[in-house]
C-alpha positions as CSV (number, residue, x, y, z in Angstrom):
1,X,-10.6,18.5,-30.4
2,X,-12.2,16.6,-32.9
3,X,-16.2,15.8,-33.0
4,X,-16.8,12.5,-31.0
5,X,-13.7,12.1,-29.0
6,X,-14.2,12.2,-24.9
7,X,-12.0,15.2,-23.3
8,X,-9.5,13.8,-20.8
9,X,-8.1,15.2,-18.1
10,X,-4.9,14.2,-16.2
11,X,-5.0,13.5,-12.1
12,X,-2.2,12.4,-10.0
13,X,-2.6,10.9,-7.3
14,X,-0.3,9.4,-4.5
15,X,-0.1,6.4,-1.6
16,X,1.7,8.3,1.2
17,X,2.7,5.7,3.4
18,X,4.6,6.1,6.8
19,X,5.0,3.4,9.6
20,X,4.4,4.1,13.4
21,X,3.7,1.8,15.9
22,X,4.8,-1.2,14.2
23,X,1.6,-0.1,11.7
24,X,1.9,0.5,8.2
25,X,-0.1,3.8,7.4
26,X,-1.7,5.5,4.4
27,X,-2.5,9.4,4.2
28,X,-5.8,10.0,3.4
29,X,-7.0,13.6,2.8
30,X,-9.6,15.9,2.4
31,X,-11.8,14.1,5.4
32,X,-12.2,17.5,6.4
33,X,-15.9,17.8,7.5
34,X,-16.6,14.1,6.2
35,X,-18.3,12.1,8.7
36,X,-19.4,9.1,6.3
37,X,-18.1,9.1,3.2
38,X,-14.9,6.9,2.2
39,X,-11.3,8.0,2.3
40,X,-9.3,9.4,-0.4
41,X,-5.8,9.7,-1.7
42,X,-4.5,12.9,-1.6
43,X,-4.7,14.1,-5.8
44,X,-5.6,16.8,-7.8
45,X,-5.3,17.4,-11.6
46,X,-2.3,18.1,-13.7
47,X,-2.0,21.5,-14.9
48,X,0.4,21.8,-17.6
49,X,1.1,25.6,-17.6
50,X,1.4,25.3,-13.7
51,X,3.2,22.5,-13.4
52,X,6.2,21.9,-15.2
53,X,5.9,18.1,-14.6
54,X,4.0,15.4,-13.1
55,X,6.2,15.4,-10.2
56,X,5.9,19.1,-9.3
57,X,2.3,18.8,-9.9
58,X,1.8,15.8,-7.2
59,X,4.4,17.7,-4.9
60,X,2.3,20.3,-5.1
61,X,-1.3,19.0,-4.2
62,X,0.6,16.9,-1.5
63,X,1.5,20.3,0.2
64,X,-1.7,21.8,-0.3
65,X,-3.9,18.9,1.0
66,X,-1.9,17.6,3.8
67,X,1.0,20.1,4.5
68,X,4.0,17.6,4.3
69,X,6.9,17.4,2.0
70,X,8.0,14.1,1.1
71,X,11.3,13.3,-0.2
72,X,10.8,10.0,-1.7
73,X,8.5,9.9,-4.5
74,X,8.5,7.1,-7.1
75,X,6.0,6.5,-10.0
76,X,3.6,3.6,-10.2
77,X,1.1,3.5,-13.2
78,X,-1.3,5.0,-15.2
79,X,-4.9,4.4,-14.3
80,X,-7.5,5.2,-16.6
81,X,-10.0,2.7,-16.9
82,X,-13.1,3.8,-17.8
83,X,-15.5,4.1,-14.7
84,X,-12.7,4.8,-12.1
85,X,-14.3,8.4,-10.9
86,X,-18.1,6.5,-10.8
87,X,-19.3,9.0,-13.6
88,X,-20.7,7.0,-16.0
89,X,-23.3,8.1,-18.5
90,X,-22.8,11.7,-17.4
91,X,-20.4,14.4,-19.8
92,X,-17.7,15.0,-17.8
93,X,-14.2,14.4,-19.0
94,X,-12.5,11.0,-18.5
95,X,-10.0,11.5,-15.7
96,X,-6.5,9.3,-16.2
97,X,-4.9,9.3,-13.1
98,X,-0.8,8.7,-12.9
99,X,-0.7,6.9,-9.5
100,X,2.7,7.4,-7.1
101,X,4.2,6.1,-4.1
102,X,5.9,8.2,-1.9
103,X,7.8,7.1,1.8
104,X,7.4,9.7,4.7
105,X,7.8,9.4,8.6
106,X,5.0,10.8,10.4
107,X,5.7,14.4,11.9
108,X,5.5,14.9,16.1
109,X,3.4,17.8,15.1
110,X,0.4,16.9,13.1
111,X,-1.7,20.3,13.5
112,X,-0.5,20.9,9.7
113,X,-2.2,17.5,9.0
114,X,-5.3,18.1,11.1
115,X,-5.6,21.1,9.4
116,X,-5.4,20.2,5.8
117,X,-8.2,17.5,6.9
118,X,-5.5,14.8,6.2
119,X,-4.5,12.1,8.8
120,X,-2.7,8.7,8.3
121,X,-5.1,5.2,8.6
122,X,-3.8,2.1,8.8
123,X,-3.2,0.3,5.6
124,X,-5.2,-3.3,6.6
125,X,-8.3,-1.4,7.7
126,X,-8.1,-1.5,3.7
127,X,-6.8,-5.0,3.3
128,X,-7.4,-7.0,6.2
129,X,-6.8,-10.5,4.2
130,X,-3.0,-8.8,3.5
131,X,-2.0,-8.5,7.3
132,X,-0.5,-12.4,8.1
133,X,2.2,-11.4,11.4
134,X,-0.7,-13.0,13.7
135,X,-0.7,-16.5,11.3
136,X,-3.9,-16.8,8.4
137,X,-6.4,-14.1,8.6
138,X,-9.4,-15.1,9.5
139,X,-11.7,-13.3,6.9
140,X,-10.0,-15.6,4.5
141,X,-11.5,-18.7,5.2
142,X,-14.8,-17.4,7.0
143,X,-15.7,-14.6,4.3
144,X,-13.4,-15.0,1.1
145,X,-13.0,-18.3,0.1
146,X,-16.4,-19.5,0.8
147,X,-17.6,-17.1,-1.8
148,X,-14.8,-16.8,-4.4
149,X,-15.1,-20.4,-4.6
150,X,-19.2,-20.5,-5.4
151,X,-17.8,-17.3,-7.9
152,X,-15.2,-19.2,-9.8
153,X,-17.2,-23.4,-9.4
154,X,-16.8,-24.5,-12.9
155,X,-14.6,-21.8,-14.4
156,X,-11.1,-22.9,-14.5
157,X,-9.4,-19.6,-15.3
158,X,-11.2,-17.9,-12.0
159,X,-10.1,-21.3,-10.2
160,X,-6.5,-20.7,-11.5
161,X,-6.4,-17.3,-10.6
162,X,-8.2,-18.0,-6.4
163,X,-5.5,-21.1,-6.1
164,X,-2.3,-18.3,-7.0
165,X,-4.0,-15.4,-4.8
166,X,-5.3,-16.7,-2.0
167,X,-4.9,-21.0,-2.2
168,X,-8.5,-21.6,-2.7
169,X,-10.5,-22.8,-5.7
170,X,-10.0,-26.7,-6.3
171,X,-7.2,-26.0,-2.9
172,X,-9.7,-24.5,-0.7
173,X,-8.8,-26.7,2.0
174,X,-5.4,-26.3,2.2
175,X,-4.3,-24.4,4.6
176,X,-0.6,-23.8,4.1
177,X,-0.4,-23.0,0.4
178,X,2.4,-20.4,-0.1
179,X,1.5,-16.9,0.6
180,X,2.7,-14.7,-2.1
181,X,2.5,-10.9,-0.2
182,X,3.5,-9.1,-3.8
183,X,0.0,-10.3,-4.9
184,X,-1.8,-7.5,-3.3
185,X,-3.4,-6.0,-6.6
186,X,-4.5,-9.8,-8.0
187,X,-6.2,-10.5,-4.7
188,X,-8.1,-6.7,-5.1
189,X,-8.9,-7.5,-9.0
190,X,-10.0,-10.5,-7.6
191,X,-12.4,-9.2,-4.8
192,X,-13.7,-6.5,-7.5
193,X,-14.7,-8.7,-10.2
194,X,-16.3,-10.8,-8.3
195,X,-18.9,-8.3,-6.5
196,X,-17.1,-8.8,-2.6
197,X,-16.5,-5.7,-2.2
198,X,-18.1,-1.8,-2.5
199,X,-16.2,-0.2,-4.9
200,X,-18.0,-3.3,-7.2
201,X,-21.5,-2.0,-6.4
202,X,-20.6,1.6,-7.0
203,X,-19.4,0.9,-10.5
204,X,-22.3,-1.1,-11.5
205,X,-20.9,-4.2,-11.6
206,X,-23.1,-5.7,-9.2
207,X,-26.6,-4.7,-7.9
208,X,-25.4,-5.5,-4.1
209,X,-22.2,-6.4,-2.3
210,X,-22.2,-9.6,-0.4
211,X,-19.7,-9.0,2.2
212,X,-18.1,-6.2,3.6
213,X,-14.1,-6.7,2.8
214,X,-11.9,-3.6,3.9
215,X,-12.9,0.0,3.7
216,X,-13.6,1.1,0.6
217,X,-12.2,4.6,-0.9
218,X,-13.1,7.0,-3.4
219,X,-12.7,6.4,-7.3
220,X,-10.0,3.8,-7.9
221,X,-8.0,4.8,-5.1
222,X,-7.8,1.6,-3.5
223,X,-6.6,0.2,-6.5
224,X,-3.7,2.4,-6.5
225,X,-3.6,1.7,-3.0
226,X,-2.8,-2.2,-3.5
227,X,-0.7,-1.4,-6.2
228,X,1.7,0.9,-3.9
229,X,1.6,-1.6,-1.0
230,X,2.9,-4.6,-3.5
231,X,5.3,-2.3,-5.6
232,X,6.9,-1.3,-1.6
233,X,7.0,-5.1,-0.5
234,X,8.8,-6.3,-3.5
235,X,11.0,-3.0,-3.6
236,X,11.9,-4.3,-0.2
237,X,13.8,-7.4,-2.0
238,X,15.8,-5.1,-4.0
239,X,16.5,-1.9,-2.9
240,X,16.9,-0.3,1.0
241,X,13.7,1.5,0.4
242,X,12.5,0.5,4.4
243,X,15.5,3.3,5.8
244,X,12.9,6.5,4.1
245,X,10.8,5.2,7.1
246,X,13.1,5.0,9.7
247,X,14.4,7.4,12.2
248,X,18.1,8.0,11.2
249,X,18.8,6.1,14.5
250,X,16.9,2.6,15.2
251,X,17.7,-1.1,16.6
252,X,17.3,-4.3,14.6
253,X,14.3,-4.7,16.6
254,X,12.4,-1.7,15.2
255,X,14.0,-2.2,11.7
256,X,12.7,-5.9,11.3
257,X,9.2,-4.8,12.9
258,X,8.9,-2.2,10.1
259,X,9.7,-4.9,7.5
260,X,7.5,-7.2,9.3
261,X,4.3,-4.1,9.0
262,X,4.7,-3.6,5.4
263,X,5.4,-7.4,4.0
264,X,2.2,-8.4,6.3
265,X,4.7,-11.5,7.4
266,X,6.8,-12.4,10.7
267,X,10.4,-13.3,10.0
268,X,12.6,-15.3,11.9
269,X,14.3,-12.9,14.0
270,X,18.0,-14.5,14.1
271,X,18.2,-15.3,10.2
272,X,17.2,-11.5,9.9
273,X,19.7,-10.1,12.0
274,X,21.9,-12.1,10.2
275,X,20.7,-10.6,7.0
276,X,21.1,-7.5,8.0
277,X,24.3,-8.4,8.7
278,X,25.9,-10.2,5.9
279,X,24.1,-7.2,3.7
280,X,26.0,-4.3,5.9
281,X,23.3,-2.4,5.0
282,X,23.5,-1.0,8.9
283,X,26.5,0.4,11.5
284,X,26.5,0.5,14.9
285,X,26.2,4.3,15.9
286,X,27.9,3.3,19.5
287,X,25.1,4.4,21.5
288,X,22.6,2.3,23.3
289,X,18.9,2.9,23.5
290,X,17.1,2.3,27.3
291,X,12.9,2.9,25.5
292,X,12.7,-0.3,24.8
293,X,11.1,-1.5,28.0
294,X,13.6,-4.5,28.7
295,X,17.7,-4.5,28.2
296,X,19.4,-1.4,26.5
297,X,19.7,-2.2,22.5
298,X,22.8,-1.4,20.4
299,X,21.5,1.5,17.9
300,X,22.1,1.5,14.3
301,X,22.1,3.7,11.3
302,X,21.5,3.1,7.8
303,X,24.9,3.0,5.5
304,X,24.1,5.5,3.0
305,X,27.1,4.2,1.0
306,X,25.7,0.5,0.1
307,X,24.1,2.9,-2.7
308,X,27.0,2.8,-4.7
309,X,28.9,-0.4,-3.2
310,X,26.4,-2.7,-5.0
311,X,23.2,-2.6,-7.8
312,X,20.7,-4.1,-5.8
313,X,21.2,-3.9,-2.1
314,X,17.9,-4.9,-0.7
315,X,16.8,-7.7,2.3
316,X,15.8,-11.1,0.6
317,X,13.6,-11.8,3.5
318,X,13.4,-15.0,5.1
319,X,9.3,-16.0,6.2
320,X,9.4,-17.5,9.7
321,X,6.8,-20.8,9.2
């Protein structure tokens, strides 16, 4: 390596995300014997005489730090802005980290998880302004906006940028500008540049946080976080990405709570049926489930085919207002 030049290493690191109980859930590892420190992605480095490609690698350190094997695996980005591992000033080498998402269900048996000191969190202790299926968060307009809006008085770009993530700036007081839910990386860029949450601290941006906005995780990791969740709720549009978290057996009930839990939005439950529907993404199986505490429901499988029937068989959801 030449004289001068930083050594870099190569991380990979991954959102595991599963739904259960009509809550979106991230696997956060290595909590093993960590009693205050934040969560953390599962990720270890990229060994090139190991690991054949990036892939294996992640599959890999996925195994070893929380004993599952996930199936669907998709690549997000590269993150390597200087900082991200809080080691500035000191020798070590700059670590670039190529994020992944990956869709799992969580196993009945989660000794293998327990174990590994791994265990899945739900995704808004993270994001709390993301989750909307109650109407606006409140944290919005009692914690976010009042300060954003002192952070970007005067500054038209910031005011540009709070009116298109969260409706505030010269718009604070209006309550029912559109909610974008594929946003969820602008809103976080947002937050972090302007010192509201503790990642900001940590990284020397600010000398204190004001507020205290979501849990905060190691390195970058909810960066790569937010960009998983809004990759996964546009993927939603476009592709039947929602069936790797499902059971191979469901109602419409459970399927349009699932979609609800990731997109953070209710939807009107008649025009999704009717989605679903016109989409024939979904059969009927014939059977009838009696767990869902009322009337049986009609149970439904996911029509593996629509794959190759059309190029972009996804749900263009329909916000209920």
């Amino acid at each position: 390596m030449p004289v001068g030049l930083t050594p870099i290493e190569i991380g990979l690191t991954t959102a595991i995300v599963a739904v259960t109980n009509e809550e979106p859930q991230v696997l956060v590892a290595g909590e093993s014997g960590r009693k205050d420190g934040p969560a953390g992605l599962p990720s270890g480095a990229f060994d090139p005489l190991s690991h054949r490609t990036f892939e294996i690698g992640l599959r890999e350190w996925v195994a070893a730090q929380t004993a599952l094997d996930v199936v669907y695996v998709e690549q997000l980005y590269t993150f390597g802005d200087r900082g991200r591992h809080a080691r500035i000033g000191d020798t070590d080498p700059h670590v670039v980290s190529v994020g992944y998402l990956a869709l799992t269900r969580v196993p009945e048996n989660v000794s293998g998880l327990q174990a590994a000191g791994a265990r899945f969190r739900p995704w808004y202790h993270f994001f709390p302004w993301e989750d909307w299926r109650e109407g606006r968060p409140p944290i919005i307009d009692d914690a976010i906006l009042p300060s954003l809006t002192k952070w970007a008085r005067g500054a038209a770009g910031r005011n540009e940028r709070l009116r298109l993530c969260f409706g505030g700036g010269d718009a604070a007081s209006d309550k029912h500008t559109n909610w974008d839910e594929e946003k969820v990386l602008e809103r976080y860029e947002l937050l972090y540049e302007a010192g509201l949450i503790e990642e900001a601290q940590r990284d020397g941006r600010v000398a204190a946080v004001r507020g205290h906005l979501g849990l905060s995780m190691r390195f970058d990791h909810r960066r790569i976080l937010a960009t998983a969740i809004a990759r996964l709720r546009g993927k939603l549009k476009y592709r039947p990405v929602v069936f790797e978290l499902m059971p191979a057996e469901f109602t419409l009930t459970e399927l349009q709570h699932t979609v609800e839990a990731i997109s953070g939005r209710h939807l009107h439950k008649q025009n999704f049926r009717r989605l679903v529907e016109s989409t024939e993404l979904v059969e009927p199986t014939g059977e009838m489930s009696t767990t869902t505490g009322g009337r049986p429901a009609a149970l439904f499988r996911f029509r593996r085919e629509v794959m190759q029937e059309r190029h972009a068989p996804g749900l263009r959801l329909g916000v209920r207002r």
